[in-house]
C-alpha positions as CSV (number, residue, x, y, z in Angstrom):
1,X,-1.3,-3.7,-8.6
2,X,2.0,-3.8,-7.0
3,X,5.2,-6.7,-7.9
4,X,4.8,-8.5,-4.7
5,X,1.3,-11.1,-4.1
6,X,0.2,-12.0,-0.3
7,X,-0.7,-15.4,1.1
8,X,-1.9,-13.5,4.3
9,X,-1.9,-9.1,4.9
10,X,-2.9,-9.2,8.6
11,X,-0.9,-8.3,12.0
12,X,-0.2,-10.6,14.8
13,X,-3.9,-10.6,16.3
14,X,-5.8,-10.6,13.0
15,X,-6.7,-14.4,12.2
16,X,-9.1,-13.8,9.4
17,X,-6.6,-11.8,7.1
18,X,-3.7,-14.3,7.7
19,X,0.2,-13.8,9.1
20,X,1.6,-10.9,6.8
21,X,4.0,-13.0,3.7
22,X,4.3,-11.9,0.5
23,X,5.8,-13.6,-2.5
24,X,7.3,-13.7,-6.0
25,X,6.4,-16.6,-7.8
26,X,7.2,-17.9,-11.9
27,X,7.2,-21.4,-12.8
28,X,9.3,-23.6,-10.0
29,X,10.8,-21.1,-8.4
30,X,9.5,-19.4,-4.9
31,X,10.4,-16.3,-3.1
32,X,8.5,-16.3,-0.2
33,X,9.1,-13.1,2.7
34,X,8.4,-14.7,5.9
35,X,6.5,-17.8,7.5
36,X,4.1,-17.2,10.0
37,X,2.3,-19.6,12.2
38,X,-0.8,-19.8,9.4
39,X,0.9,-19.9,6.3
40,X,2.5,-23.2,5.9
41,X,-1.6,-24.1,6.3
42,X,-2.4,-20.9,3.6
43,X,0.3,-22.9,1.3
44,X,-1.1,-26.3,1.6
45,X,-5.0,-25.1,0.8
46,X,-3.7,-22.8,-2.3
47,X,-1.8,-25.9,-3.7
48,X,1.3,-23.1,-3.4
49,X,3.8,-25.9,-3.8
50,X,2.9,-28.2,-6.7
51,X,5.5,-28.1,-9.0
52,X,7.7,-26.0,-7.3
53,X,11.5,-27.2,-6.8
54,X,13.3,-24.2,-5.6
55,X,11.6,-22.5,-2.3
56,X,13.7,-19.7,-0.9
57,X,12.5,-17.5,1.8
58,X,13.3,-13.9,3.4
59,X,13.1,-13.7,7.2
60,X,12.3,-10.0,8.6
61,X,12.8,-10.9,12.6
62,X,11.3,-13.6,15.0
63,X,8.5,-13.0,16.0
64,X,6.0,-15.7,15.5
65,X,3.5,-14.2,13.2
66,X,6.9,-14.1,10.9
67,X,8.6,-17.6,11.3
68,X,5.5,-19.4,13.4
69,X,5.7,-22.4,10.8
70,X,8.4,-21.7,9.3
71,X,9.9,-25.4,10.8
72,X,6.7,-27.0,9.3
73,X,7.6,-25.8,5.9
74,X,11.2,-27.0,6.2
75,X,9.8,-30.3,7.6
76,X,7.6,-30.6,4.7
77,X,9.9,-29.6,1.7
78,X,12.6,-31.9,3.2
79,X,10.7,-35.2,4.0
80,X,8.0,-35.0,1.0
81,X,9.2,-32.8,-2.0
82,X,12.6,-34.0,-1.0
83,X,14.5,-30.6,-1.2
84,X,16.2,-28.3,1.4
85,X,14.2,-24.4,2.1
86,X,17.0,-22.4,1.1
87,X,16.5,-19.5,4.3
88,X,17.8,-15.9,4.3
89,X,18.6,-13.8,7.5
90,X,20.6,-11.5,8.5
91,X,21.3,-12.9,12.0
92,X,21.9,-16.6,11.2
93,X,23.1,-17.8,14.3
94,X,19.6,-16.6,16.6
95,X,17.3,-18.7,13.6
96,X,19.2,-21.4,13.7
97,X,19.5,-21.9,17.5
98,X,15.3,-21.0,17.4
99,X,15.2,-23.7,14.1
100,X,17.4,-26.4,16.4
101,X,14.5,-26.1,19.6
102,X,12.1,-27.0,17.3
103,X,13.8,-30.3,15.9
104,X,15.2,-28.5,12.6
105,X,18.4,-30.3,11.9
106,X,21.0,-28.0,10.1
107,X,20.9,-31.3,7.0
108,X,17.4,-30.2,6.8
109,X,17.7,-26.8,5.4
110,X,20.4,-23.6,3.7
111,X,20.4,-20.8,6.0
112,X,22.6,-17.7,5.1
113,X,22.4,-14.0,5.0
114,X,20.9,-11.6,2.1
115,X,24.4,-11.0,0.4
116,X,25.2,-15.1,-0.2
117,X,21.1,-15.1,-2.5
118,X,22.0,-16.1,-6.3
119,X,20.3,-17.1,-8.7
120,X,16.9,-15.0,-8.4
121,X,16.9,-13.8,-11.8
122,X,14.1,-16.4,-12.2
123,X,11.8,-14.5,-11.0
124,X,13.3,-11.4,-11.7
125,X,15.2,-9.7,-8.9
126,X,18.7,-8.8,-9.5
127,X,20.2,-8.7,-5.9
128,X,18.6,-8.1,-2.0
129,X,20.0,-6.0,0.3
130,X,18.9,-5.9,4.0
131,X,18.3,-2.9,6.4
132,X,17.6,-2.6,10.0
133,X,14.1,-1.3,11.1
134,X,12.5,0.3,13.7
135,X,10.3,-2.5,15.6
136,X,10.5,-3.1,19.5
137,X,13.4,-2.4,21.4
138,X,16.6,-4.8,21.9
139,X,14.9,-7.0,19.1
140,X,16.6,-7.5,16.0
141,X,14.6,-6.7,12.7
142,X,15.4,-6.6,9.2
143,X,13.6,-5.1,5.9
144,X,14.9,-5.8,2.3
145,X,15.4,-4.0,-0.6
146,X,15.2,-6.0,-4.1
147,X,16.8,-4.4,-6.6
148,X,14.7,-5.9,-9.8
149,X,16.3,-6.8,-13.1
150,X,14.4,-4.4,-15.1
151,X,15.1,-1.6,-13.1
152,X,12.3,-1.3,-10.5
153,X,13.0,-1.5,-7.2
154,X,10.8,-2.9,-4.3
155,X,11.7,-2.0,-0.3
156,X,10.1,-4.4,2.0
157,X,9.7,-3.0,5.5
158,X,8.6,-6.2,7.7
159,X,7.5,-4.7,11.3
160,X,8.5,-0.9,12.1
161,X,7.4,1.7,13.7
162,X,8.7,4.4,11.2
163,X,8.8,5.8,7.3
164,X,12.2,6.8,7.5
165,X,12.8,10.2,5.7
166,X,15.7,8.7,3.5
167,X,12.9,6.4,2.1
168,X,10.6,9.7,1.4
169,X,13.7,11.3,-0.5
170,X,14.2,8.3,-2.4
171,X,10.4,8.1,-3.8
172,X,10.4,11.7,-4.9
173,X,13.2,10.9,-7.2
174,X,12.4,7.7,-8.4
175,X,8.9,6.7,-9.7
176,X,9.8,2.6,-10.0
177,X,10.3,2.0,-6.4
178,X,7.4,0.2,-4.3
179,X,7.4,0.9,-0.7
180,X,5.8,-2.2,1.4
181,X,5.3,-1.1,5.0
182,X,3.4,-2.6,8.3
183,X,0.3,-0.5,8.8
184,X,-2.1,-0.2,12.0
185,X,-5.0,1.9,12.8
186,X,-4.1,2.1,16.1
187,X,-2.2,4.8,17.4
188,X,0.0,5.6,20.6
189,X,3.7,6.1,22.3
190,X,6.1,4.1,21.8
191,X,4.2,1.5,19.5
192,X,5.6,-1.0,17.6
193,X,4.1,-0.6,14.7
194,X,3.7,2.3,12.2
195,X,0.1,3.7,12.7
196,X,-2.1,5.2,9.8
197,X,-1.6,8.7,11.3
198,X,2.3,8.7,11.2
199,X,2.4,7.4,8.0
200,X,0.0,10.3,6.9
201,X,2.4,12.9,8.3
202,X,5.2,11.2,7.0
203,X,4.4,10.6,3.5
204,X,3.0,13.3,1.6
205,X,0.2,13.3,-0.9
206,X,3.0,12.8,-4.1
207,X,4.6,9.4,-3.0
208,X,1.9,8.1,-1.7
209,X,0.5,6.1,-4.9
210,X,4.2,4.1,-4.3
211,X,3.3,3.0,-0.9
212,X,1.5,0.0,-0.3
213,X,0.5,-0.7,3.5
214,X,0.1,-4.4,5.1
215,X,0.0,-6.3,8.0
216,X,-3.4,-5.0,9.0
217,X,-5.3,-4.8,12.6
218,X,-8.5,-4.3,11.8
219,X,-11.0,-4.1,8.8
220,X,-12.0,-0.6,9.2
221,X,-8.3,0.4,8.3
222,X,-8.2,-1.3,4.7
223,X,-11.4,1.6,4.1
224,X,-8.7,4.4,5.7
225,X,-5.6,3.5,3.9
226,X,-7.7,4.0,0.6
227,X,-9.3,7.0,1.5
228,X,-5.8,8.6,2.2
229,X,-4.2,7.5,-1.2
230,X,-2.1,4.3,-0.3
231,X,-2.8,1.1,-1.5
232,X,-4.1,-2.1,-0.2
233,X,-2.5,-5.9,-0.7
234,X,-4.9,-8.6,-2.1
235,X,-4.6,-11.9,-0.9
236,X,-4.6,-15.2,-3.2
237,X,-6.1,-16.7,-1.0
């Protein structure tokens, strides 16, 4: 079983697996990676917030399967738990102009890039680093590497449509680094997403017990992605 947990594992389209957020989670603290337009629903059925008085959480891009309720949450934690959603992303000035059209006062929440997070030893990360990726064209999209205290290292892909060969590299060298990547069954040019075919080509047999794929299509891929070495996410819920 991989660091991260999953509130939901599924793409865009797939309503029964849930929008694609994982989390790391110890006592009151939260690290949540993105807030689709299900999981501030997913968090209030799991109880995800009881207790909880710290609630940070990792933006990949904008696309609404990644921020969908992410004003609900902020809502919520401000009026009722009475604390502000600390919010990491790297291109602060396009959430907060989409945060402002939905009613989000700037009062109401902390919004900064990856390099200003402290504080996450709590649940164990050391510091975060964003990347680009490789998602749809002219769009912004970020991934995020956490550097873990005791040494591990986790790389958090979001949405692309590529396994860069740096990534590959770094895997074959280093045994303590997870790999969380988007996943589909479909393939063809020019997609947005990385298909189960490409990442076949792309990752060979050795790494692939690193690599755990997410934000799936359909069912029938959960059944392919075992059957060609990677892992699956679970959901908690």
């Amino acid at each position: 079983m991989g660091l991260l947990k999953f509130l939901g594992r599924g793409s865009a389209f797939n309503s029964k697996e849930g929008n694609t957020s994982a989390f790391l989670k110890k006592d009151d603290y939260l690290l949540l990676i993105d807030c689709g337009e299900d999981i501030f629903d997913r968090v209030i059925k799991a109880k995800f917030l009881e207790g909880v008085d710290k609630v940070n959480v990792l933006i990949t891009h904008l696309h609404p399967d990644h921020v969908g309720s992410l004003g609900t949450l902020i809502f919520y934690c401000f009026y009722i738990m009475k604390i502000k959603v600390n919010i990491f992303y790297e291109d602060v000035k396009a959430l907060e102009q989409l945060l402002s059209l939905q009613g989000a006062d700037k009062s109401q929440y902390n919004l900064d890039c990856c390099s200003k997070i402290i504080g996450l030893d709590k649940v164990g990360v050391e510091f975060i680093e964003a990347f680009k990726t490789e998602h749809v064209p002219n769009f912004k999209s970020f991934g995020y590497k956490l550097n873990m205290i005791d040494g591990k290292k986790i790389i958090y892909f979001g949405d692309t449509n590529d396994l860069p060969s740096n990534v590959v590299d770094m895997l074959k060298l280093d045994n303590n680094i997870e790999v969380y990547i988007d996943t589909c069954l479909a393939d063809y040019p020019n997609s947005a997403h990385l298909s189960m075919k490409k990442l076949c080509e792309k990752a060979p047999h050795e790494i692939r017990g690193n690599i755990y794929c997410m934000h799936y299509d359909s069912e029938s891929l959960i059944e392919e992605i075992r059957l060609n070495g990677f892992n699956i996410v679970e959901n908690i819920i």
